[in-house]
C-alpha positions, 0 to 999 in steps of 0.5 A, a space after each residue: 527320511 528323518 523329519 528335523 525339528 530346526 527351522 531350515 532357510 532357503 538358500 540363495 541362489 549361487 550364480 553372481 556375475 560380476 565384471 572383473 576388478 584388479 586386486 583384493 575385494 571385499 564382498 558380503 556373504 548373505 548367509 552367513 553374514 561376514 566379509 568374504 575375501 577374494 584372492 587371484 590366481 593365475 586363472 581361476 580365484 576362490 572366495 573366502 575368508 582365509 580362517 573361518 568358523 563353521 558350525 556342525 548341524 545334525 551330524 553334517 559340515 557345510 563347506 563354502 566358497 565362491 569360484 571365479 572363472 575368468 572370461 580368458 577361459 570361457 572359450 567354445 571349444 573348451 571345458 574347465 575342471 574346477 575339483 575341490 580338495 577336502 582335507 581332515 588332517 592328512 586326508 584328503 577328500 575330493 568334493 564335487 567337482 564343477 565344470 564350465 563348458 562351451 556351446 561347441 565343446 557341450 555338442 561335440 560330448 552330445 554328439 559323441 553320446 548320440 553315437 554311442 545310443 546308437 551303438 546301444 540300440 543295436 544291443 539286445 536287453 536282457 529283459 526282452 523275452 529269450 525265446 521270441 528274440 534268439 530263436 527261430 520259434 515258429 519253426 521250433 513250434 512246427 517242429 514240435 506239432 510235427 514231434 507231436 503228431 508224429 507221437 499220436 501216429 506211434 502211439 495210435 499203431 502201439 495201441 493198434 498193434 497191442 489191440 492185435 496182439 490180444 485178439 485170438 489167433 485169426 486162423 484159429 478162429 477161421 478153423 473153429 468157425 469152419 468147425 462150427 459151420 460144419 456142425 451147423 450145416 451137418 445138423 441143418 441137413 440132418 433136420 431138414 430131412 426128417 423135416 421133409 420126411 416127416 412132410 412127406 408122411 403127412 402128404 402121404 397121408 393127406 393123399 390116402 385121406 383124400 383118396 379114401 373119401 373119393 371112395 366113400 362119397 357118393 354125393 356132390 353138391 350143386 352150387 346155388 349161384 350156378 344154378 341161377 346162373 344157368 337158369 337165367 340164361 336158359 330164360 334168355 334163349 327161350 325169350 330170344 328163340 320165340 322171337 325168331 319163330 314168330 314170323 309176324 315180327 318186324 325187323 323193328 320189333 325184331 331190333 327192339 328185342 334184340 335191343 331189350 335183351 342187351 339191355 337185360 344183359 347189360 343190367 345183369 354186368 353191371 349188378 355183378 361188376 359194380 357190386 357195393 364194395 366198388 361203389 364204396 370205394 368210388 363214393 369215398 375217393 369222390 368225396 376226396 376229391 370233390 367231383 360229385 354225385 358221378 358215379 363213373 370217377 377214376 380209379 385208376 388216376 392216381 396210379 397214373 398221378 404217381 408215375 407222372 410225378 415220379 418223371 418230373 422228379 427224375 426230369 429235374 434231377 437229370 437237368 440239374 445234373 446237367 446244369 451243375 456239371 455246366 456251371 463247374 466247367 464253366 467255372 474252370 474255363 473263367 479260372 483258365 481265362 484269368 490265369 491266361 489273361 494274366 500271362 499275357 496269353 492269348 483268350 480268343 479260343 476260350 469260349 465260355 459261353 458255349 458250355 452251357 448250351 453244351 451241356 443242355 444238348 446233353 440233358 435233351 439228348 439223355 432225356 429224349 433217349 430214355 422214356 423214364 425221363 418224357 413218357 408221360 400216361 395218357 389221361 384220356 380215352 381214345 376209344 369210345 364205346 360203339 353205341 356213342 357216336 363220333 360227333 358225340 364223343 368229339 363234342 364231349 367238352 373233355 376227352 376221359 381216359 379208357 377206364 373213366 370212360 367205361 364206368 360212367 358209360 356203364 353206369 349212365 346207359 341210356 335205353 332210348 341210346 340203345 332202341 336208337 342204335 338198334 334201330 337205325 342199324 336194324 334197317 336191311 339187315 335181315 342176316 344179322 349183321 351190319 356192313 362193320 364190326 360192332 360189339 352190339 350186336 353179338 348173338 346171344 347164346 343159343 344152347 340149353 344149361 342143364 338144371 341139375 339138383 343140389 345133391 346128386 349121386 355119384 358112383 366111384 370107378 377104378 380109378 378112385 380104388 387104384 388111388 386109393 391102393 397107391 397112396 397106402 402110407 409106411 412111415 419107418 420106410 420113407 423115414 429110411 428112405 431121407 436117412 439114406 439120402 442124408 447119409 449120401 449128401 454128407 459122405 459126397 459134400 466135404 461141407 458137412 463132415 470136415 473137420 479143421 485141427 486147431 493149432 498155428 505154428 506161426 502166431 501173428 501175436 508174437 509178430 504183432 509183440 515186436 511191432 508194438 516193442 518198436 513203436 514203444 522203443 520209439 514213444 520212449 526216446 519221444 518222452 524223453 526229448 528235453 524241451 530246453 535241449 530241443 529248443 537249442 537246435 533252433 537258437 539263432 546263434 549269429 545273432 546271440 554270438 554278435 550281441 554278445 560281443 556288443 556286450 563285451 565291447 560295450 565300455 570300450 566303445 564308450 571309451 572309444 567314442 565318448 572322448 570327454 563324458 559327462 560327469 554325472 556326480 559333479 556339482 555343476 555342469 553348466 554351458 558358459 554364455 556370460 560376457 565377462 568372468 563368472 562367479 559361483 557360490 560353492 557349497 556341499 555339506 560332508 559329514 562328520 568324523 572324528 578328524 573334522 574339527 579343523 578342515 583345508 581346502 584347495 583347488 586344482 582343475 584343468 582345461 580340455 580342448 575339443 581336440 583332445 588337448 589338456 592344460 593343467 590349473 595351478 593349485 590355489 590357495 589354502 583354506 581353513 574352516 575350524 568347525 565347531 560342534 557340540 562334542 565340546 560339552 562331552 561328559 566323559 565322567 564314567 559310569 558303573 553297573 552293579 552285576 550278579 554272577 552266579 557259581 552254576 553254568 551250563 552248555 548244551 549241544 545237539 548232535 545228529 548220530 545215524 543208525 541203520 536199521 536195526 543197528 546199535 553200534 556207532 560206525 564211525 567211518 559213516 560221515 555224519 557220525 564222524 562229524 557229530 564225534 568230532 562236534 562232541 570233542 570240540 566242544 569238551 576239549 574248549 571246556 575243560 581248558 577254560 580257565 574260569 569254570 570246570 565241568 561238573 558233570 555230563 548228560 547224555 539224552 537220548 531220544 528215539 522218534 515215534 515211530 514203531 512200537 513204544 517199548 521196542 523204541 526205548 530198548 533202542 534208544 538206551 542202545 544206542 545211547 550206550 554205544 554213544 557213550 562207549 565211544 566218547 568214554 575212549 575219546 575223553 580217556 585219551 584227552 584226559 590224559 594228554 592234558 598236563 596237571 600242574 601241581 606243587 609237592 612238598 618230599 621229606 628227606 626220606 622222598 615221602 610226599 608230604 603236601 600236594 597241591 593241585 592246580 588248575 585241576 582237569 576233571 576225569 570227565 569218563 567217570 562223569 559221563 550219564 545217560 538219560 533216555 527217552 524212548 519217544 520225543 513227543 514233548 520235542 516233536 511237539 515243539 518242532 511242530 509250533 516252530 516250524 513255519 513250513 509245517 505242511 498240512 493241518 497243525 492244529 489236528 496233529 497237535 490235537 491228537 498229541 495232546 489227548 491221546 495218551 497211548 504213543 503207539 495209538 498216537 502214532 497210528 492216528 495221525 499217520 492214517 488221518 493225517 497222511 501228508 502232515 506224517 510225511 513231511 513229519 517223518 522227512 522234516 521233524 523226525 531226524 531233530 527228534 532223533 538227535 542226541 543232547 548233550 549237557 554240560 553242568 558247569 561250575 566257576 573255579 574256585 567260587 564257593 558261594 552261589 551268588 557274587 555281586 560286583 561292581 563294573 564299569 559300564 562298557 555300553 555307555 563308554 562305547 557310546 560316549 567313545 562313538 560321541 566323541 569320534 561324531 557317529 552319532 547314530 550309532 552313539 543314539 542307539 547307545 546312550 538312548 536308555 541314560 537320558 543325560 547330557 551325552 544323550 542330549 547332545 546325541 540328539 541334539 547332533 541328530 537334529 531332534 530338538 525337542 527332545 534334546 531340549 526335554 532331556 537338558 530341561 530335566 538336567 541341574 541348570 549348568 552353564 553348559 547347559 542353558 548354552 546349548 538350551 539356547 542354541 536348541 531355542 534359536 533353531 526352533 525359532 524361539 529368538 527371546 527365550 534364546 537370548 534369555 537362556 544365552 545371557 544366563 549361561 554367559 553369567 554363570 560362565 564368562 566363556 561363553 560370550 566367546 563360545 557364542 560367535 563359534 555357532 552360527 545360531 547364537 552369533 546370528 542373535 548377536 549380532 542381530 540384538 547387539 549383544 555384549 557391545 559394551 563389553 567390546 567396546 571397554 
């Protein structure tokens, strides 16, 4: 927006209700400060005064009048049009209309637009997302999970099938493993029989040795302990058969005896059993478990311990079996209950309390049937030694088990316990024997052991040489003898000389090959399934196809349901409630064209009925602004430029010609080249027909692009050059030719040519044609590569590269092997405009012999400037004028609304009435009034017709009226 430098006042408000008054009125307008008059029409009245002056202000018009509606039509059901009409010359140009409404008549247009929203609201917007709103996506996202699993499935058994098809043939591997087997159980056989032959061999030999050192020994060795053995013994029998001789022993002594040969005896086991390993073990397993100094402590226990533990655990695991399997049922028969409880069904035969008192009967059952689960190892003795009495043994404070029991007894024998025993049982038994069994009194034994030496000889039998001739040993014989039975187990069993042949008539990999092919075929047909046509199955067509033709409907609806719609560009549209006609101030600033010096303007309108009704306005009176505008003060003084025109011209192209690879002819039937001969022709043809310069000469520079060796490249480009020039020498030839000559001949009587003038001379352009070549354009790719701003990649390094290195093939070879995607889009972007021929056309002015020409012209830019001034295009005018700083530049500004500068430029201008004029009117709008008024009085010196010009602007006739300016001239 442009930021003005003029003071803008705030406008007035423009509603005045008045009470209306039969004939003419005066009124005065605040504004502007005058007179308004107010003509009656038939129904509607306009305001103004018939003929009035107008100012242009930054390139707009300000157009104002009052109109007048009478209370006859200020009805509820009615709305009054009120279009003004602009006329500049014979143009006319509508403003914005006004309209007045009724209260029912403005409901009845915001009922009919609440209908037409509702209609609206059922149209789908365009911005709403397409896929979530026309298509059924869930199932669309179903349908490619499905797609998708489906997809793994193939592409599983695809890989399934590819796993199968290289590995090696099942049968053939069964046939080499049987083979194999074969082999091994074969040699397995073969050395387990040497092995046992040679196992024989050895026992054969063990035997001989043995037998021979039976033969040979004739000494035997007599074990020691065996001998105290036996000589304890032999002292036991010979103590107990000289108490049985001696007749004057009582049957107490004889007890007493019986009872110290036990207790020898006794002492004698329990040195053997309770020997020191045992009673380590039994003093480390007391420490452990902290029973004391008891010698007899249980060895056996934990044995029991284990067991008795290992059937609890089994115990609770059978019950929580049971229970578990109660809980699921029970919660089976709850879910039975609430889905017939919910039915409606009957619940009565549902018992849920008894399944668990069920399953327990089951677990009591199971666990009283097997021992595993409640035989418990006994922890006491039940048997107690002969010697310790039943009412000892009952009054034991705790029952020990068997082997406990044993050890401590054994262990805390007591002497006095034995002589006590003996005695009491030795009362009348003089045939050795109590009325019942006790372990006590068992005989001691009454034979004599032989106390042999320690060495003792002895003679070998026969039996000993029989052995010995027996076990002679012959290894080869037995080893022939497994040979044979090897060679018997392998013909008899298949299992060991059976051979398979390795070969399948029928593969599986080749089945396993079409397999796979079909999952592949399917996998391919998956890939190549195109979303957005995937999708389409989906589209909800209904609903797209009715919003749609919601869309199509849409402005013959609004047509159809808004009967009077509102009018969005109107200057007024407004609800009547005033009780009496009603006044308003109309105004609307138009721009300013070249017509805008005298502007008419009327008014028609009509009257809608809520019916639909309409009645006609009669056209009112005519207006006139006669505008005034700083295009008075025009200069039209024309104005010249000093130009320099130059002898030399020239006219460049650039073509593109394609060549197949290792090809040097054009072929013109390829397209591009067709099109790139045809440019060439064009481009002659408008040169050698043009009337003020003539061709000089023609330049043909052909280049080739970097690629490829550097030498081989220039030898193609001059080919190709050559094959271009060819081409263009037939062409021009022809053109040459079919332009006509002019010229003017001079024949003597004889028909001699005496002078020949040629005119407008056509150069033989076949004969000027030459051809330069470059073998590779790096200077243009150079160029490209600076200009090009898509360029992809590392420029800097590319262009570094080109600079340094001076070999192209080694240039070349750089950038394509460290710079590979910069080369790329070099090779696809940059190469083909490097590979382009230009032409040069050397041009020169027909008939000009100096090189330099200097001329006087008029300046066509300020003309068109000053044109575009005077028809009020002031911007375009600005642009124009800007560089000249003079009066039209002034005024062009001054029309834009820049003051200051406007003001700046006339302060550097000669002090011209016009001049200080408009210095004036530039002051007033900056609010300056003294130096205004100052300025005004002095162009009105310089000028008379000035004082007259004044009341034209609104700026200076505000100041004279205010200041009473030129009064006594007036009144003269």
């Amino acid at each position: 927006m442009v930021k003005h430098d003029s003071v803008i006042s705030t406008p007035s408000s423009n509603f005045v209700f008045v009470t209306s008054r039969p004939g003419v009125s005066m009124e005065w307008d605040s504004i502007h400060k005058e007179n308004l008059t107010t003509m009656a029409l038939d129904e509607i009245v306009i305001s103004a005064s018939t003929t009035r002056n107008t100012a242009e202000r930054n390139g707009l018009i300000d157009v104002e009048f009052v109109v007048t509606v009478p209370r006859a039509l200020q009805q509820d059901n009615w709305m009054v049009n009120v279009r003004p009409v602009l006329m500049r010359g014979d143009t006319p140009d509508s403003l914005k209309e006004l309209r007045f409404t009724g209260q029912r008549f403005r409901e009845l247009q915001e009922r009919d637009y609440r209908r037409y929203d509702r209609f609206l609201e059922k149209i789908i917007p365009d911005s709403v997302n397409f896929y979530r709103t026309y298509v059924d996506y869930r199932s669309f996202e179903r349908y490619l999970e499905r797609l998708k699993w489906y997809k793994r499935g193939l592409e599983k058994r695809w890989a399934i099938q590819d796993a199968r098809k290289r590995r090696p043939d099942p049968l053939l591997l069964r046939f080499e493993m049987f083979n194999r087997q074969s082999a091994e159980r074969d040699s397995l056989l073969k050395d387990r029989l040497l092995e046992n032959s040679y196992r024989m061999i050895t026992r054969q030999w063990w035997q001989y040795d043995r037998a021979l050192a039976r033969v040979n020994d004739t000494l035997q060795y007599q074990n020691k302990y065996l001998l105290e053995r036996f000589r304890f013994f032999n002292d036991k029998w010979a103590n107990y058969a000289r108490s049985l001789e001696d007749d004057s022993l009582t049957c107490a002594e004889n007890a007493k005896a019986r009872a110290e040969a036990l207790i020898a005896r006794k002492s004698y086991f329990y040195d053997r059993a309770l020997s020191a390993a045992a009673w380590q073990a039994e003093r480390r397993f007391n420490r452990i478990h902290e029973i004391g100094a008891e010698p007899g402590a249980r060895i056996y226990s934990p044995r029991f311990d284990y067991f008795n533990e290992k059937m609890e655990r089994l115990d609770a695991g059978l019950y929580r079996y049971y229970r578990i399997r109660g809980a699921r049922a029970e919660k089976k028969e709850n879910l039975k209950f609430l889905r017939a409880f919910l039915a409606g069904n009957d619940t009565t035969h549902l018992n849920r309390e008894q399944l668990t008192e069920k399953y327990i009967r089951r677990y009591e059952k199971v666990r009283n049937f097997l021992p595993m689960f409640h035989f418990r190892r006994p922890d006491l003795d039940t048997l107690p030694p002969s010697w310790v009495t039943e009412t000892q043994y009952q009054e034991r404070p705790v029952r020990p088990d068997t082997v406990r029991t044993r050890k401590v007894l054994l262990s805390q024998f007591s002497k006095e316990e034995i002589y006590a025993y003996y005695e009491s049982h030795g009362q009348g038994m003089p045939d050795r024997g109590p009325a019942g069994f006790f372990r006590g009194l068992s005989p001691l034994l009454t034979y004599h052991r032989i106390l042999p030496d320690s060495m003792q000889r002895r003679t070998p039998g026969p039996k000993a040489f029989r052995n010995l001739e027996r076990s002679r040993v012959d290894s080869a014989a037995t080893v022939d003898r497994y040979m044979r039975r090897y060679e018997t187990l392998r013909s008899a069993y298949p299992q060991y000389r059976l051979k398979r042949e390795l070969y399948n008539i029928n593969p599986p990999a080749l089945r396993h090959a079409a397999k796979q092919a079909g999952y592949g075929e399917r996998i391919a047909r998956i890939n190549s399934l195109d979303s957005t046509a995937l999708v389409k199955m989906f589209y909800k067509t209904q609903k797209i196809a009715r919003n749609e033709a919601r869309k199509a409907m849409k402005d013959e609806k609004y047509r159809d349901i808004v009967r009077f719609p509102f009018n969005p560009e109107a200057k007024l549209d407004t609800v009547i409630y005033a009780a009496d006609q009603v006044r308003f101030l109309y105004s609307q600033k138009v721009p300013a064209d070249e017509n805008s010096a005298r502007m008419k303007v009327y008014v028609v309108g009509n009257v809608l009925n809520s019916n639909g009704s309409e009645y006609p306005l009669p056209k009112s009176d005519t207006l006139t602004f006669l505008v005034s505008s700083m295009t008075k003060f025009v200069d039209k003084t024309p104005r010249f430029v000093r130009k320099i025109v130059t002898r030399d011209a020239e006219a460049n192209t650039s073509v593109n010609f394609y060549f197949p690879k290792n090809r040097f002819s054009l072929d013109e039937s390829i397209d591009v080249n067709r099109k790139g001969v045809k440019q060439v022709r064009d481009l002659t043809l408008a040169l050698m027909t043009d009337p003020v310069y003539i061709i000089d000469s023609l330049t043909l520079f052909a280049t080739s692009s970097p690629e490829g060796n550097w030498r081989i490249n220039g030898e193609i480009a001059r080919k190709r050059a050559e094959s271009i020039r060819n081409i263009l020498v037939r062409d021009f030839t022809q053109l040459y030719d079919s332009l006509s000559v002019g010229a003017a001949m001079e024949i003597d009587d004889a028909g001699n040519i005496r002078k020949r003038e040629v005119k407008d001379e056509i150069p033989n352009l076949p004969q000027l044609i030459k051809v330069r070549t470059i073998p590779e354009g790096w200077d243009k790719l150079r160029r490209l590569i600076m200009e090009d701003e898509h360029f992809v990649g590392n420029r800097g390094a590319v262009l570094r590269i080109i600079d340094k290195e001076t070999d192209p093939d080694r240039r070349e070879w750089l950038i394509k092997s460290q710079y590979k995607a910069e080369y790329a889009y070099m090779l696809d972007k940059l190469y083909p405009s490097v590979r382009a021929v230009d032409f040069r056309f050397t041009l020169s002015r027909r008939g000009m012999q100096q090189d330099t020409v200097y001329t006087t012209e008029p300046d066509t830019a300020y003309a068109r400037g000053v044109e575009c001034l005077e028809k009020r295009k002031y911007a375009q005018a600005l642009e124009i004028l800007r560089p000249y700083e003079d009066m039209n530049t002034a005024i062009a500004y001054m029309s834009q609304g820049y003051d200051k500068a406007a003001l700046r430029i006339f302060g550097n201008l000669p002090q011209t009435a016009d001049v200080k004029y408009m210095q004036a009117i530039l002051q007033a709008r900056l609010g300056d009034e003294e130096q205004a008024v100052r300025l005004l009085l002095s162009a009105v010196d310089m000028d008379e017709k000035m004082k007259f010009r004044a009341n034209l602007d609104p700026e200076l006739s505000a100041l004279v009226k205010k200041y009473d300016l030129f009064k006594e001239e007036d009144d003269w």
